[in-house]
C-alpha positions as CSV (number, residue, x, y, z in Angstrom):
1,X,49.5,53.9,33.1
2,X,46.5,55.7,35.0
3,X,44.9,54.8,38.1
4,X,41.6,55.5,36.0
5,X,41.8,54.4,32.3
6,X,38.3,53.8,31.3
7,X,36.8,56.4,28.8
8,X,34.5,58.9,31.4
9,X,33.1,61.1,28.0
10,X,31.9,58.5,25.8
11,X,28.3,58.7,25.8
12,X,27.6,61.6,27.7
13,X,24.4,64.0,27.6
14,X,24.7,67.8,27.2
15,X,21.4,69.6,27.9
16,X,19.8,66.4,27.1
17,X,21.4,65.4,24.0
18,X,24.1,63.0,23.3
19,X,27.4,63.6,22.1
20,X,30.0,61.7,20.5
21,X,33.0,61.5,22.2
22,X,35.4,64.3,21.0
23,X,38.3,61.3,20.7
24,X,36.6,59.4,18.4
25,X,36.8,62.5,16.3
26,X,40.7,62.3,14.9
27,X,40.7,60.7,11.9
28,X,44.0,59.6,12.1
29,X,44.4,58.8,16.5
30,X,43.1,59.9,19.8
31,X,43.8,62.4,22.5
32,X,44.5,61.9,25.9
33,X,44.7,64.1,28.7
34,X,46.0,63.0,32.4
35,X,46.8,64.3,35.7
36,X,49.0,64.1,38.7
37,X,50.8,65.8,41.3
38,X,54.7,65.1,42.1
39,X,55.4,64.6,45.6
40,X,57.4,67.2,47.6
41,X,60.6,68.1,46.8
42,X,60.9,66.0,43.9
43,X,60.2,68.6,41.1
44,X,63.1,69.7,40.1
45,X,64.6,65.9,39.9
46,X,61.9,64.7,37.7
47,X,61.7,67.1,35.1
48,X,65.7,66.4,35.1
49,X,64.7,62.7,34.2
50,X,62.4,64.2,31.4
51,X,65.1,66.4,30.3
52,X,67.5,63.3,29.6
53,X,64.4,60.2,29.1
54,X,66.1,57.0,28.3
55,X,66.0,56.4,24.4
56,X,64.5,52.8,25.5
57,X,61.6,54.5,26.6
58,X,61.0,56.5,24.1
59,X,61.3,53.9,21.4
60,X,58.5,51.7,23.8
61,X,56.2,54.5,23.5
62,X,56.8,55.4,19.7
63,X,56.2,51.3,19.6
64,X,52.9,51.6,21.1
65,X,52.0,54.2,19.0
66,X,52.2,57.3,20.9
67,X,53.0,59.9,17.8
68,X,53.0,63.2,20.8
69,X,53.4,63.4,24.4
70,X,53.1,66.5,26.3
71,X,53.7,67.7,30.0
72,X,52.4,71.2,31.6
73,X,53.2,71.8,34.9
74,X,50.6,74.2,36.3
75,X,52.2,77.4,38.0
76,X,53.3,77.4,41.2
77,X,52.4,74.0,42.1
78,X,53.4,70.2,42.0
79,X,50.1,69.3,39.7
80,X,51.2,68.6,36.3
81,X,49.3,67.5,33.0
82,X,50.3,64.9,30.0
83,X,48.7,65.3,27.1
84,X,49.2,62.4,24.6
85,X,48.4,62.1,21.2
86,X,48.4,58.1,19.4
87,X,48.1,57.1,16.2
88,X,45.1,55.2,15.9
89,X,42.1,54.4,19.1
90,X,45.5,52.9,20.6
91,X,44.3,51.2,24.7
92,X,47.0,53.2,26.6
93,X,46.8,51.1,30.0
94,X,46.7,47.7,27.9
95,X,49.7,49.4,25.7
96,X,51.7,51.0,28.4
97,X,50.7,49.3,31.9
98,X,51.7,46.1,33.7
99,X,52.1,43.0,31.2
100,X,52.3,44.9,28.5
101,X,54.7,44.4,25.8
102,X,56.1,47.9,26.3
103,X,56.9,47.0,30.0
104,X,58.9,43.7,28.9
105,X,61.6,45.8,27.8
106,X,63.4,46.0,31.0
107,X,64.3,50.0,31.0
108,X,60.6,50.7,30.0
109,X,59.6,48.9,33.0
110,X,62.3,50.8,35.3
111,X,61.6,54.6,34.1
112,X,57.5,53.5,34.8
113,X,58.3,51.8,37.7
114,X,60.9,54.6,39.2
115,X,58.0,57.5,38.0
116,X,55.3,56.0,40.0
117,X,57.4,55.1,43.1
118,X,59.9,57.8,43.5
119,X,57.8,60.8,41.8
120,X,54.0,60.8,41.7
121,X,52.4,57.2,41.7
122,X,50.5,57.1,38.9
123,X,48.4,59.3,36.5
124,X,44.5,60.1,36.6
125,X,42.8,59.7,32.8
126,X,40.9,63.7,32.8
127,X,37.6,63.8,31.1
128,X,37.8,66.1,27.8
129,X,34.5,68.2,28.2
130,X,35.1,70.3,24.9
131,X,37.1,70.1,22.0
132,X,37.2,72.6,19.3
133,X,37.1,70.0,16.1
134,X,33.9,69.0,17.4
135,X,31.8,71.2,18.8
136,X,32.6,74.2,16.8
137,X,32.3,72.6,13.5
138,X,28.5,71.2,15.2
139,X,27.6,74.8,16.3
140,X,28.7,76.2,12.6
141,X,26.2,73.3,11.0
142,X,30.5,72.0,9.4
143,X,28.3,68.5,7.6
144,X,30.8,65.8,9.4
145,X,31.7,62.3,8.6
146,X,30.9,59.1,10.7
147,X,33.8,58.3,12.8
148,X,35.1,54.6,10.6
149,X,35.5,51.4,12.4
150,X,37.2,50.1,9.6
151,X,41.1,49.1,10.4
């Protein structure tokens, strides 16, 4: 689904200390934020095909495990924003990307397929560089639990 999929905040340092990655916090799924920018004059169509989104589509992405899916368009540009919530530490690109089984259902593969070649050709994964559940409950000493790695 993105041109760059890989997790680009586990792991990092702030002021020499390292975080966890505010993800990992949900107990019940992750958070995923991603960017883009339609192409010229293709706007107005594409929030049209948002507007009506084939019901095979959004059964593939309820299949995968996507529980909330979001899109901002930022003011008086093209650049818009997806915000995706799953239900568990789901692998979007594995769950959503080419060979996947979401993209074996052949309207899934068309609406991805007509997104990325008619619209804005592809998605870019943003880096989450603060998140409320985290670091406020850190600054206000909130004791927190380990993130589980049980199922």
């Amino acid at each position: 689904w993105a041109r760059n999929d890989r997790e680009t905040n586990r792991g990092r340092g702030s002021g020499g200390r390292n975080r966890q990655a505010p993800c990992a916090s949900m107990a019940s799924g992750q958070r995923h934020c991603f960017v883009t920018e339609v192409k010229e004059g293709k706007l107005e169509e594409y929030i049209r095909f948002h507007d009506n989104i084939w019901p095979e589509v959004v059964r593939g992405l309820r299949g995968v495990g996507i529980t909330k899916l979001l899109i901002f368009r930022v003011p008086e540009t093209r650049r818009l924003v997806m915000y995706i919530e799953t239900a568990g530490p789901i692998a979007l690109g594995e769950a959503t990307g080419p060979g996947s089984t979401y993209r074996l259902v052949p309207r899934c593969r068309e609406w991805e397929e007509l997104m990325d070649a008619d619209f804005h050709g592809g998605w870019t994964k943003a880096q989450e560089v603060h998140a409320s559940d985290m670091q406020w409950n850190m600054a206000l000493g909130v004791p927190m639990q380990e993130a589980s790695t049980e199922p």
